[in-house]
N, C-alpha and C positions, 0 to 999 in steps of 0.2 A: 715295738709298736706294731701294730697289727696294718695289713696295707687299707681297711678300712680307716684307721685311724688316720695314717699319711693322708688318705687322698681327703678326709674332712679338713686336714690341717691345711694342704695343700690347696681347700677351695677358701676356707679362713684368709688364707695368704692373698691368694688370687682377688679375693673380696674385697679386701684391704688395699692391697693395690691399686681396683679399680675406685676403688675411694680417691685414695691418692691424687690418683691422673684427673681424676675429675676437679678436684678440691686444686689442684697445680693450674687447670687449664682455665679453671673459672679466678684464678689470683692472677694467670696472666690477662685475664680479658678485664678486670677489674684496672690493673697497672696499665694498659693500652689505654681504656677511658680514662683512668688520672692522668695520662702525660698529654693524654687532649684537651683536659680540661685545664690542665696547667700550663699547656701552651696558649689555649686560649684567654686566658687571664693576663698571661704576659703578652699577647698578642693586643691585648683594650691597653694593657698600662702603657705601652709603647708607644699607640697610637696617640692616647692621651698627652703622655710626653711629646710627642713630635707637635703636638697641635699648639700645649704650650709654649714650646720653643717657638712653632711659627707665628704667636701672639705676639713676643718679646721682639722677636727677630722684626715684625712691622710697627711696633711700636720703635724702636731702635732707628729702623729707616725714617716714619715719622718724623722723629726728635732730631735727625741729621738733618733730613731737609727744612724743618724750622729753624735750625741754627745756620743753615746755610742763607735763607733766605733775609734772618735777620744778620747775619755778616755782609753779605749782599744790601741790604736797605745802609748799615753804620759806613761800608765804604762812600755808597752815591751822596750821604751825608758830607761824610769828610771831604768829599772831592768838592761837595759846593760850595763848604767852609772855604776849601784854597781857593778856590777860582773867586767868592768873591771877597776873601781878603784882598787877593792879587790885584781885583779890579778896583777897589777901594785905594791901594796903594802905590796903583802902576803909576799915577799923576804924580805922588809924591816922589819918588822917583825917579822920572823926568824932568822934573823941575831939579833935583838936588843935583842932575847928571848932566845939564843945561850948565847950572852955578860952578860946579868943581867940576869941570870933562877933566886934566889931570890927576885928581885925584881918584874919581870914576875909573879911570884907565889903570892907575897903578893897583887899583882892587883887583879888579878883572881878572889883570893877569897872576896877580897872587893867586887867586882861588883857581884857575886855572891850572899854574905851576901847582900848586895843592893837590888837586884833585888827579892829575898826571904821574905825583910820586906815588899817590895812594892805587893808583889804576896798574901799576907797573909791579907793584908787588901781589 
């Protein structure tokens, strides 16, 4: 091969080359704006996500504090129940403990010995 033939080959070459690097440089500037654009996509779903969690998560508190409040309202119920059964049948009571005081008395201390074996274990 003749050196005019080398140096057309060698500018062929060269040619090609700089194709190359140009075609390389513009596929890396390409892949640079995909991983931005694909960060940024995952960047909205994420957020998305968190917003929903924060919906559930206040809905959640919501629902606690309504069952708190109606656990709260069934107790001051219940308490009123006892206080006035108790008041409705403390006379009964008195009167029955007025009639039998020995037998009143031997209750007493049963539920107390009761309540003593049971405290002790």
């Amino acid at each position: 091969m003749s050196a005019t033939g080398k140096a057309a080959a060698n500018q062929d070459i060269e040619a090609r080359l700089s194709t190359l690097r140009t075609d390389l440089e513009t596929l890396q500037k390409d892949l640079r704006a995909l991983a931005g654009d694909v960060s940024g996509v995952a960047s909205a779903q994420a957020r998305d996500a968190l917003k929903k969690a924060e919906g559930v998560a206040e809905r959640a508190y919501q629902l606690a504090e309504e069952t708190a409040a109606q656990a709260s309202r069934s107790a001051f119920e219940a308490a009123e129940d006892v206080e006035e059964w108790a008041a409705e049948n403390a006379e009964t009571l008195r009167a029955t403990v007025r009639e039998q005081p020995l037998t009143s008395l031997a209750i007493a201390a049963g539920v107390g010995a009761f309540l003593a074996m049971l405290l002790r274990r």
